[in-house]
C-alpha positions, 0 to 999 in steps of 0.5 A: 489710799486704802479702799477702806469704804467698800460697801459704805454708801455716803452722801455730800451736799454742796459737792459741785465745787471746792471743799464739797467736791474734794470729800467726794472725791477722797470719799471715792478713793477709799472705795465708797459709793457717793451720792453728790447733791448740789444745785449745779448737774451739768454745765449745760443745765447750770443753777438758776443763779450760776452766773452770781456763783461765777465758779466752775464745777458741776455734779457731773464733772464731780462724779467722773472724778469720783469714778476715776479715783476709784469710787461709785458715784450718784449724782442728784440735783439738789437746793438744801434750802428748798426742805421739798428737794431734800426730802426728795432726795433722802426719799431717793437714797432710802429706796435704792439703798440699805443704809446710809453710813456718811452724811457730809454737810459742805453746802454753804452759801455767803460767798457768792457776792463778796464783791457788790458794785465794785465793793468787796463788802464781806469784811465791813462791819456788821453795821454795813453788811447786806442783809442777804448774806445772814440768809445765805450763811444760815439758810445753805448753811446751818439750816441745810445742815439741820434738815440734812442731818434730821434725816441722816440721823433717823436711817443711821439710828434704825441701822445702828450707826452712821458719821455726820461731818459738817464743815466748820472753821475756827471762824466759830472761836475768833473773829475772822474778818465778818461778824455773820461768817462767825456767828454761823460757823460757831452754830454750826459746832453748837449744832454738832455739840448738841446733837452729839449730846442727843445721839449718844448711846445711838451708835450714830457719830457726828463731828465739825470739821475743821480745813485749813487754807484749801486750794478750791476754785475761789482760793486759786482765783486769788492765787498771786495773792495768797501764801498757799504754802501751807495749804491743802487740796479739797481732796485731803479734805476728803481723806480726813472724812474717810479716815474717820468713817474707817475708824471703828472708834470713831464714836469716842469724838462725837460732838467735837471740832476736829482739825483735818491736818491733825487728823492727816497726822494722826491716821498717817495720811498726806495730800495728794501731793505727798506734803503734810500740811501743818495744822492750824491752831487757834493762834495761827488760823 
């Protein structure tokens, strides 16, 4: 990959594991300095509910591999659900650097009890869905997203520009097996759409972003499972986001839903196997 960040200081919540970890790492690649936020820093000092996560990945483990694909890293514990933790963290970031030029929002919560005494509850009716995963949806979701994305905008406003990415799916379009997972990722393209509209004119860019299948932990648990023919690595993810961040055109897309395959098509870029995954549409997702 061309090391087209150089200099470019960018930050991405929920970057312990899965999608998160794979935009900072491809962030890295290009050159950038990463600043990782995540409940989990070390595997020794795991998240209060790390056993209810039952995943592995920690900030730390993030930042050696940001580091050795040739970026900088930071890395920060941080809960975006508790607003103290975040202005910490923005409070931090401001007084150790200039500017801030990317803010990723791949923080997400709703998936760390899909199974509830023995029962896979995530694709019952929204009669009979648990009251907890429209918090942890919203709450490390679309809420996280705001309070990261209020504070962002300000630092890229003052310095004349910036890109806001929050990770999305076609889950905001059609129905996708659960009610609440739609609701919150069709508000989290409300969200962009709406503060595309209030930014314009500001210099600062804000888009949804759209993966495909990604081969996170979770996905490679249920491997036997899955077609994953088709499918992409955190890090192509991570390739879409830097792509765009090198695009001195980049303004042109505010406010919309774009697809991290199609990007990879556009700007001429693979995975990290040397495939090209095909993007999804609204018929195939």
């Amino acid at each position: 990959m061309e090391r087209s960040l150089e200099g470019k200081v960018a930050l991405v919540t929920g970057a312990s594991r899965g999608v998160g970890k794979g935009i900072a790492i491809g962030l890295g690649e290009a050159g950038a300095e990463v600043w990782l936020s995540a409940r989990t820093l070390s595997a020794a000092s795991p998240a209060p509910d790390a056993a209810a996560i039952a995943a592995p990945g920690s900030l730390e483990e993030t930042a050696r591999e940001v580091e050795a694909a040739g970026g900088t890293a930071v890395a920060i514990a941080c809960d975006v659900v508790d607003d103290e933790q975040i202005e910490r963290l923005f409070a931090r970031l401001a007084a150790e650097r200039p500017r801030l030029d990317v803010l990723v929002n791949a923080a997400w919560g709703g998936y760390e009890a899909m199974v509830e005494e023995g029962e896979f509850t995530w694709t019952k009716p929204f009669w009979e869905q648990p009251l907890h995963r429209w918090s942890a949806m919203f709450d490390a979701g679309v809420r996280a997203s705001f309070a990261c994305s209020r504070l962002a905008a300000r630092r890229m406003i003052a310095q004349g520009g910036g890109l806001i990415v929050n990770v999305s799916f076609w889950a905001a379009r059609k129905y996708m097996g659960n009610v609440l997972y739609g609701a919150a990722k069709c508000a989290t393209d409300r969200l962009t759409a709406d503060m595309a509209h209030e930014l314009r004119g500001t210099g600062v860019t804000v888009v949804s972003l759209y993966p495909g299948l990604v081969r996170t932990e979770k996905v490679l648990e249920a491997a036997a499972f899955l077609d994953l023919s088709n499918s992409e690595s955190p890090r192509f993810i991570g390739r879409a986001v830097a792509s765009l961040a090198a695009d001195s055109g980049v303004d042109a897309r505010s406010g919309a839903a774009l697809v991290a395959a199609a990007l990879g098509r556009e700007y001429g870029f693979g995975d990290v196997d040397g495939r090209q995954p095909k993007p999804l549409t609204l018929e195939t997702a």
